[in-house]
N, C-alpha and C positions, 0 to 999 in steps of 0.2 A: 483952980485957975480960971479967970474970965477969958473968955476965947471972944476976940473982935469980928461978927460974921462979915464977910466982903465979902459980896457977889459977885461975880465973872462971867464974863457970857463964852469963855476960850469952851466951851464941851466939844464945839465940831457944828457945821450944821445940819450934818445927820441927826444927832441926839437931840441938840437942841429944840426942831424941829417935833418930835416925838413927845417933848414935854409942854408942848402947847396945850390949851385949853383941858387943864388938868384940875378944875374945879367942883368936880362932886366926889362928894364922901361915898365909901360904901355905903353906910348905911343911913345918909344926908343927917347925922347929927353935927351940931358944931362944936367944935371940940378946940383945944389950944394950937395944935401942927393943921391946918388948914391943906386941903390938897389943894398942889399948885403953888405951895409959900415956900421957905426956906424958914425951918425952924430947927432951935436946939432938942435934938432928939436921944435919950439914954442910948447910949451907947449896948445896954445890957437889952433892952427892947428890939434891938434889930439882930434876924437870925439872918444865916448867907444865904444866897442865892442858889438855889439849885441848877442854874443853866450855866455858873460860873462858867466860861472857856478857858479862862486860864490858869493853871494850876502850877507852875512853877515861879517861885517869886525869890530874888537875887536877896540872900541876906543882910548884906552891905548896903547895898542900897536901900533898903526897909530901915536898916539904922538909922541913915544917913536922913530918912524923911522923918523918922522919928524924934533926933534930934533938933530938925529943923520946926516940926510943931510943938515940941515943947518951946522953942524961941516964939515962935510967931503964929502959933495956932496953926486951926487948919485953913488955911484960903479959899480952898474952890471947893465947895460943898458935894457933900455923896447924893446919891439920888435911891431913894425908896420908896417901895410900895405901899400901902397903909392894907394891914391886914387886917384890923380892927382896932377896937380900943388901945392905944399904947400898946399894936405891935405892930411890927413891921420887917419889909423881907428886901433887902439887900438889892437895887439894879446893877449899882457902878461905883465904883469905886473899895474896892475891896481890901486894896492896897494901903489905901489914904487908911480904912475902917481896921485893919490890922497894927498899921503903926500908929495909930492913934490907942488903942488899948495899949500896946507898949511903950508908950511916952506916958501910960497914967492916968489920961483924960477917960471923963465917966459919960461927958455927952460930946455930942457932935455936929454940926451945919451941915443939915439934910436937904433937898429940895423932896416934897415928900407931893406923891402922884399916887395914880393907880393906874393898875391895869393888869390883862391879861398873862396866859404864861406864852403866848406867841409875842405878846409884845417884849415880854421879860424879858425873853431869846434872845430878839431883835437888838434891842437896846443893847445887853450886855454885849453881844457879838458886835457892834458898832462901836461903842463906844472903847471897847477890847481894840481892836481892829485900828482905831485910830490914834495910837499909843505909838509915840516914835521910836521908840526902843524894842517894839515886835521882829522876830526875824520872817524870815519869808515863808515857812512852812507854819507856820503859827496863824501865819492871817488869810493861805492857803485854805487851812484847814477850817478857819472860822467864815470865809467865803463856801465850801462846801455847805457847813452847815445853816448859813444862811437860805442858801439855794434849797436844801434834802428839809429842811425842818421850818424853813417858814415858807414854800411852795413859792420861792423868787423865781424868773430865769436872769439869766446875766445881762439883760439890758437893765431891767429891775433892780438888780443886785448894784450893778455901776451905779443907778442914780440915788442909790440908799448910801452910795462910801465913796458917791464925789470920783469913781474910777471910767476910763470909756472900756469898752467891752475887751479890748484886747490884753490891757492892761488884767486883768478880771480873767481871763484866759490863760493867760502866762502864768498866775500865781496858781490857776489848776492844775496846770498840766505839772507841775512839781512832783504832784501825789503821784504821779505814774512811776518815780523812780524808785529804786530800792530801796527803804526801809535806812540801809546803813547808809546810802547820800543824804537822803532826808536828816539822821540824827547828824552829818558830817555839817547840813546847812545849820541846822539850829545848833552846832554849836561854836562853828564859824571858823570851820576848818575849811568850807570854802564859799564862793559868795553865790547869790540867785544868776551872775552872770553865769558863770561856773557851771552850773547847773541847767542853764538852758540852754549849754550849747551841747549839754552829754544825754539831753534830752531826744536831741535829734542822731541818735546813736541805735540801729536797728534792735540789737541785743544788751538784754540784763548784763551777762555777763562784760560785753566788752565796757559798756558804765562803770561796773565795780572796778574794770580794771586801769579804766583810764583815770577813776575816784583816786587811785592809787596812787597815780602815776601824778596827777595834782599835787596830792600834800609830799609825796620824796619829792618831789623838784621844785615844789613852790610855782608854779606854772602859773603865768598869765592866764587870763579869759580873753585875751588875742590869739598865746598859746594853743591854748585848749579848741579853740576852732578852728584853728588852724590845723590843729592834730585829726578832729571832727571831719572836717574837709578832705583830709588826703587818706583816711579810715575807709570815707565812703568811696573817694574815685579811687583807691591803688587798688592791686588784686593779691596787696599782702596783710599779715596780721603787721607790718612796719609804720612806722609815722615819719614825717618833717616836716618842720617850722622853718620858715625863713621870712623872718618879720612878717608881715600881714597879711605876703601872696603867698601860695601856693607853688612853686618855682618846679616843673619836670626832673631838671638838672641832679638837684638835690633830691626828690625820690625818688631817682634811679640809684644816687650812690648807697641813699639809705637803706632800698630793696638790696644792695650786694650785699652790706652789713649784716643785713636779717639773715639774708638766706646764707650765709660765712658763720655767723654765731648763733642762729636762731634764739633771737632775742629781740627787744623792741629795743629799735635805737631810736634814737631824736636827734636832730642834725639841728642847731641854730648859727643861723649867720647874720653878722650887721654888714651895713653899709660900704664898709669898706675893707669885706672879703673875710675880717676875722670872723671868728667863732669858733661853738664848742659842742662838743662831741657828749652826747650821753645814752649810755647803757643801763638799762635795765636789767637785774636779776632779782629771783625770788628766794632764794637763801643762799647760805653759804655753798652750797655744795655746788650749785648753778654758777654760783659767782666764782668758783674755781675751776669750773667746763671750761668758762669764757675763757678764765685767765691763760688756761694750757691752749684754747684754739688761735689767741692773740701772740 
């Protein structure tokens, strides 16, 4: 199959930036893939990347691009290292280099560079990082190791991924949560809003249990800080929501409900005085306390 190369400048201009003045050979011979060109490179000649960051890849979608280059080739070229004669080691695009073996193709539109394995890092964590389909602990974690493994700090780190420090801030402080919020973000049972408001939640445990309290009720992230809010000012294990204030009225009634069923209730009210009453229990046996003390 003849593959049409078309160059694209869409990499980001972090990456971009990094594949500049990419014109010496290891070992200054001149050879056919020039460092710095974009040339058709065997497919069978490029091994992966050792600094990959990303290691789960949606099968569907790997199809879905496969089929697509078998239509129309590959469009935006991978980018490799030249490790010598006709070989080469994987920066970007891993995805594109995956479903292109499986559409059948033997070579492929490389933009072919060199460079270090701090650069290798760099790049692939960038270029990673700038994928709009990343969820928030993914690009969390590749901002660590940008920061722990190429000796960035977070002004550094902002100006390498286009972020201002706070933003850069926000996506760390994720890692501080339990392990099981973290798999709950990446798998989008709730969102980084979700998440930053259970961040400012003193204790592990009360997180996991207001993680809980998220997916049984399907909770807003106005919810959820709202619940966060009256966590920290009441002086019970109790919550209320009452749209986006904070209301006394309503966590007093909700403190009588606690301390009557001792259980978390959640009080929501609209506008015009309705609303709905919810109880929480932890099993059945709990959820038949309640029913006998109602």
């Amino acid at each position: 199959m003849t593959q049409a190369i078309k160059r694209k400048t869409g990499l980001g201009r972090g990456l971009s930036a990094l594949l500049e003045n990419a014109d010496q050979d290891n070992n200054g011979s001149q050879e056919s893939n020039p460092l710095g060109s974009v040339s058709l490179v065997a497919l069978s000649d490029i091994e992966a990347n050792p600094f990959q960051p990303r290691t789960e890849f949606d099968e569907i979608a790997l199809e879905e691009l496969c089929q697509s280059i078998q239509v129309h080739g590959v469009i935006q070229p991978i980018t490799v290292r030249k490790m010598g004669y006709d070989k080469y080691q994987l920066i970007s695009g891993e995805r594109r280099t995956r479903a292109s073996l499986k559409a059948g193709l033997t070579q492929i539109p490389a933009f072919v560079r060199t460079a270090n394995d701090q650069d290798m890092l760099e790049m692939a964590l960038i270029e990673n990082i700038q994928r709009s389909d990343l969820n928030a602990i993914d690009v969390a974690m590749s901002y660590k190791r940008l920061i722990e493994e190429c000796s960035l700090n977070q002004d550094e780190l902002g100006e390498r991924v286009g972020k201002d420090r706070t933003t850069v801030n926000n996506y760390l402080r994720l890692l501080r949560l339990p392990e099981e919020i973290q798999l709950g973000i990446k798998q989008a049972k709730v969102s980084m809003g979700h998440a930053r408001a259970m961040i400012n939640m003193d204790s592990l445990q009360d997180q996991l249990e207001l993680y809980q309290e998220i997916i049984e009720n399907n909770l807003s992230v106005r919810d959820v800080e709202g619940l966060v809010k009256a966590k920290k000012s009441g002086p019970t294990d109790s919550f209320a929501i009452n749209g986006t204030d904070w209301d006394p009225e309503i966590d007093r009634i909700t403190e009588a409900f606690y301390k009557k069923l001792n259980a978390a209730v959640h009080l929501k009210s609209g506008s015009k005085g309705k609303g709905k009453i919810i109880i929480s229990y932890k099993n059945k046996e709990d959820l038949e306390r309640i029913l006998s003390l109602i």
